[in-house]
N, C-alpha and C positions, 0 to 999 in steps of 0.2 A: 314588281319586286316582292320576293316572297319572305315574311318575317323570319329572325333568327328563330332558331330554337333555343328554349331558354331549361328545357329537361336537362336536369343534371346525370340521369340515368341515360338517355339516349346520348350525349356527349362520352360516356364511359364505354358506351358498345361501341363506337367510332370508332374509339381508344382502341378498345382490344382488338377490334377487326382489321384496324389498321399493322397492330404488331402481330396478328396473328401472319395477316399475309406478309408482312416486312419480312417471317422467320420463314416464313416457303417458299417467298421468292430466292430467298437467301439460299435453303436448302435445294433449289433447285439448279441455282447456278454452282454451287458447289460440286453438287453431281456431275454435272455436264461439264464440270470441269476436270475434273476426276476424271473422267470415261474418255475425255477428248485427251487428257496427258496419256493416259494408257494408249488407245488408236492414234494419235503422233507417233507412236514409236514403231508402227507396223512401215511398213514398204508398200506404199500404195500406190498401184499403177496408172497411167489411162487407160481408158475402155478401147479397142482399137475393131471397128468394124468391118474393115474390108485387107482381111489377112490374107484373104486366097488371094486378090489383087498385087499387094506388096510382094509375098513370096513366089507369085509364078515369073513374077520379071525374071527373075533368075533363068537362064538357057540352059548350062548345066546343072546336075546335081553335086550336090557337095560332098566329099570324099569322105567318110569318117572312119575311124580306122577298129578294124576288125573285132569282134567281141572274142571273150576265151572259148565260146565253144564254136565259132567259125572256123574252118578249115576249106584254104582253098586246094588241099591234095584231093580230100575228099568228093566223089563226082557228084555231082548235081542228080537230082532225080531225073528220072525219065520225060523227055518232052513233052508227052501227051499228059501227063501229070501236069507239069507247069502250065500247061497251055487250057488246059482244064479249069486250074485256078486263078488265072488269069483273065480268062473269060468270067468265071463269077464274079471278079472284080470289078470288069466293065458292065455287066448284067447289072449289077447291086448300082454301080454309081449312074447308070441310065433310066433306071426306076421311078417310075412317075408316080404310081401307084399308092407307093409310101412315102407320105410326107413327111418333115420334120417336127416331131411333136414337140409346142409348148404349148403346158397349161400352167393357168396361173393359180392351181393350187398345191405347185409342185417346184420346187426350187433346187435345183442341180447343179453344187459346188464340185469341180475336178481338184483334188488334192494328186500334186505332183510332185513325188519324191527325187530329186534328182541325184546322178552320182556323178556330179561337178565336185570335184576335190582342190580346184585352184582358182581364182580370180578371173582368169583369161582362160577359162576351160567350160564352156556351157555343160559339156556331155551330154550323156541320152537321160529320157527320164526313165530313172532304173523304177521306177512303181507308177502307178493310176491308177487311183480308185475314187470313185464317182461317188458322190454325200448326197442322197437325195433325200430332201426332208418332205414329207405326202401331207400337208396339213389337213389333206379330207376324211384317210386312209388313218391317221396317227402312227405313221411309220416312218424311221428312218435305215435308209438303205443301204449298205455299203456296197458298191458292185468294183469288182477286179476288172481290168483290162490287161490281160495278159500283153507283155510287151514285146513277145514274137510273131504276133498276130499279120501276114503278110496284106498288104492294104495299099490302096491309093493315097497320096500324096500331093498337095496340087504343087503344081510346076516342078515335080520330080519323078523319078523312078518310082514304080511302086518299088516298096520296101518295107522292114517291119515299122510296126508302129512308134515303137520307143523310138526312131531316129526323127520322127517330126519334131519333137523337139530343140535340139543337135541341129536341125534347117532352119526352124523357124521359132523358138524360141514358143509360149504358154499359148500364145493367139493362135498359132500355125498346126498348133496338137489339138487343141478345143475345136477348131474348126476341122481336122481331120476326123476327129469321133463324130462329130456333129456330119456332115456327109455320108462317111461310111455306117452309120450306125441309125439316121435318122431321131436322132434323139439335142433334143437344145442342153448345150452346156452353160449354163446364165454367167459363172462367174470361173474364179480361180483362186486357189493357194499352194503356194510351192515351198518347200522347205528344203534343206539339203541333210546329208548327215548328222552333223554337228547339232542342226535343230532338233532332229528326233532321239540323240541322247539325253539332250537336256531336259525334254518334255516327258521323258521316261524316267529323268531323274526328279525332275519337279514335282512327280505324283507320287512319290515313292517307291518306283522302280513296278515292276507287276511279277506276278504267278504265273508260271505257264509249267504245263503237262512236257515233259520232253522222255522223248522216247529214247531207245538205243543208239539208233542213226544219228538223231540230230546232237547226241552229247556231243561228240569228239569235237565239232565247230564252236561252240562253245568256251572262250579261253577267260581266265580268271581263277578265282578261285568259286568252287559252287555253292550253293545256299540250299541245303535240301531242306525241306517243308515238309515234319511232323504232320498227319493230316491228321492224326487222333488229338492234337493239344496244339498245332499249332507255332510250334515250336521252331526255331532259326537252326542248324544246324553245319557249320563252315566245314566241307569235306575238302582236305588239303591234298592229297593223294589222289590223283586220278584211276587208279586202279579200283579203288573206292567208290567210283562215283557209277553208282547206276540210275536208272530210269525211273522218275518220280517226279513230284511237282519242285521245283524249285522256283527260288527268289531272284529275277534278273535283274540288275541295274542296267541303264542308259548303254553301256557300251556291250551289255552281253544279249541286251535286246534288240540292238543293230545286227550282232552276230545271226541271231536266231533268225532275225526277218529277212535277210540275206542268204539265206543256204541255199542253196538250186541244185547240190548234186547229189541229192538224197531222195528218196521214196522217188514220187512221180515229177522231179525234177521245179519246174516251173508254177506246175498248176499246186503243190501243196505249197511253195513260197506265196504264193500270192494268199492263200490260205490263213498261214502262219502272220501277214500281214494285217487280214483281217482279226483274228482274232487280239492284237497287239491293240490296235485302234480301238474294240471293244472294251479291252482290260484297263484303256487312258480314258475314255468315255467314262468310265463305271466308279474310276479313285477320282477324277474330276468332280464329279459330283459331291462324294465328301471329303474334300475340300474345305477348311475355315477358311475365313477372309484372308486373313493372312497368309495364309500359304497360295492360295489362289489370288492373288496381288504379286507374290515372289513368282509363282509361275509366269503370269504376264509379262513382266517386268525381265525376265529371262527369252522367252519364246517370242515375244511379238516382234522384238527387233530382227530375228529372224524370219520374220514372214516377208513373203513380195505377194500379194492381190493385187485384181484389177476391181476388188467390194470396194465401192465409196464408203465413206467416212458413214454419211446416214445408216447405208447398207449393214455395214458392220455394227453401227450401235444401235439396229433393230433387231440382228441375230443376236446382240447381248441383251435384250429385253427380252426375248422371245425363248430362253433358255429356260426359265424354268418351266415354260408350257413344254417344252420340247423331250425335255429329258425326262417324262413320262412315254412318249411315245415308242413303239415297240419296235427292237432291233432286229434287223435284215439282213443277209448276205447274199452276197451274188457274184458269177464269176462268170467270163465270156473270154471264153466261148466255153458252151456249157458239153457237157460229157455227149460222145458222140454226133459233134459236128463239127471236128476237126480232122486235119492229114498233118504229122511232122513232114518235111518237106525239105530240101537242101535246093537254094535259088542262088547263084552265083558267090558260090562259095558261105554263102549264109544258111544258119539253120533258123526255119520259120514255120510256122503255121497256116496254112491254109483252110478255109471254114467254108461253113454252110450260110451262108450271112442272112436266109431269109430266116432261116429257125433260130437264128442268134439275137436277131432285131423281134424275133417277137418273142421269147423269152425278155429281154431286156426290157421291152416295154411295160408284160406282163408285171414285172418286180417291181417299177417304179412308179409304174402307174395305178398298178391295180384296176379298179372298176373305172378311174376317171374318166371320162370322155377326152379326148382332143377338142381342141378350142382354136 
């Protein structure tokens, strides 16, 4: 049995070491309780592994109904056309050669916009664009997936890409990229309209450059930006209003990131997307606490993921490492490895898929190795 201690000085550091840790254990479960009330409020899914399984039970394909620039007057391209890209399609999905890369210094979130405007309405995902964060590289990526992109589908028609969705719902589209593109999708977040008003309105709305074309889609009133002083200026008049930076809010930056029938149609929305996502990235950052607590508390309830709890509260520890890292874009299919194309009454894309998949890689991967 070993003697008390009878130091009146070594009984006082007990003292303190014990309230010291009383106040961190304290402040720890505080934290974790904080972080966990915020992530409670997201929509977190299960992880579902075998989507090509589930979705191919399906015999037919499922009807979805026509987009605005579909026309079934209009004829169809030439056979040898279709049957040409069709063939690349089965080329690419027979491909041994390229495997599907994951490294694990390389984490690839799908953000999917969808244009579901009703409860009983999944729709297509009107946007996707791939979050790759490179933690070797210090880069994060944004890559566009144009959504006319004409593609396999398992247990359906090939078709464009945006309708895997619309079949098979975030599991059934991550594993469509995930095959056609040979690239691992790890996780997902999907938001709808509504969420990306509010996430525009939460950071203080952003700046964008708008040209001649893209005013007229535009509705509201404008906010032109002084670029000498900075300055707010409300132009009520539309005759008034020409081509400069202005100030967009939540619903006139839904406008913006929507336009498709201007300049090069698709490929500068996807564009205009990117840079949106850049300009919420950049006022996120300076953010106070408080306003970044009112954003959460707005936005999360809007999100559905399949990120576990853990998941998600290591991307919020990992943010201030991250938000140093340098920003990327990337669009796919990249200039000069595409054909517009008219496939049963649909207007789509057809690509080069080997020159698309290694571009693709090249942006996300950089130097990494596969693993």
């Amino acid at each position: 049995m070993e003697p008390k201690s009878n130091n009146p000085k070594a009984k006082k550091l007990i003292i303190v070491v014990s309230i010291i840790g009383t106040i961190i254990l304290g402040l720890i479960i505080t934290s974790y309780c904080i972080v966990h009330s915020y992530i409670s409020k997201i929509n977190i899914v299960e992880v579902k592994t075998d989507a090509v399984a589930t979705f191919s039970e399906e015999k037919e394909p499922l009807e979805l109904a026509p987009e605005p620039e579909d026309n079934p007057q209009v004829p169809d391209s030439p056979v040898e056309d279709i049957k040409t890209v069709e063939n690349k399609i089965l080329e690419n999905m027979e491909e041994n050669s390229t495997p599907i890369v994951d490294n694990k210094d390389v984490l690839n979130i799908l953000l999917i916009g969808s244009d579901t405007r009703s409860s009983t309405d999944r729709g297509r995902s009107d946007s996707m664009i791939i979050i790759s964060i490179n933690d070797k590289t210090k880069t994060i990526t944004a890559t566009s997936i144009m959504r006319d992109i004409y593609i396999q589908i398992s247990g359906k028609k090939d078709n464009r890409i945006n309708a895997s969705y619309a079949f098979g719902g975030a599991d059934l589209l991550m594993d469509t990229i995930e095959q056609n593109f040979k690239i691992k999708i790890d996780r997902y977040a999907m938001v709808d309209f509504n969420a990306f008003k509010d996430v525009v309105d939460s950071v203080g709305g952003v700046t964008m450059k708008l040209t001649a074309n893209e005013l007229p889609f535009i509705k509201g009133d404008m906010k032109l930006i002084d670029n000498s002083t900075g300055e707010i200026k409300v132009i009520e008049e539309r005759s008034n209003v020409l081509p400069g930076t202005y100030y967009l809010d939540g619903e006139q930056a839904l406008y913006y990131a929507r336009i498709r029938y201007t300049g090069n149609s698709d490929f500068d929305r996807t564009g205009r997307q990117r840079k949106i996502l850049e300009k919420i990235f950049i006022n996120v950052k300076d953010l106070g606490p408080l306003e970044l607590s009112q954003l959460l508390k707005v936005i999360l309830p809007q999100i559905t993921t399949n990120l576990s709890e853990g998941e998600i509260l290591s991307l919020i520890l990992s943010l201030p490492k991250v938000s140093g890292y340098d920003l990327k874009q990337c669009r796919i299919p990249v200039d000069g490895t595409y054909q517009p194309l008219r496939i049963r009454g649909m207007a789509v894309l057809g690509i080069d898929f080997k020159k698309n998949i290694q571009e693709l890689h090249s942006a996300i991967y950089g130097d990494v190795t596969e693993e």
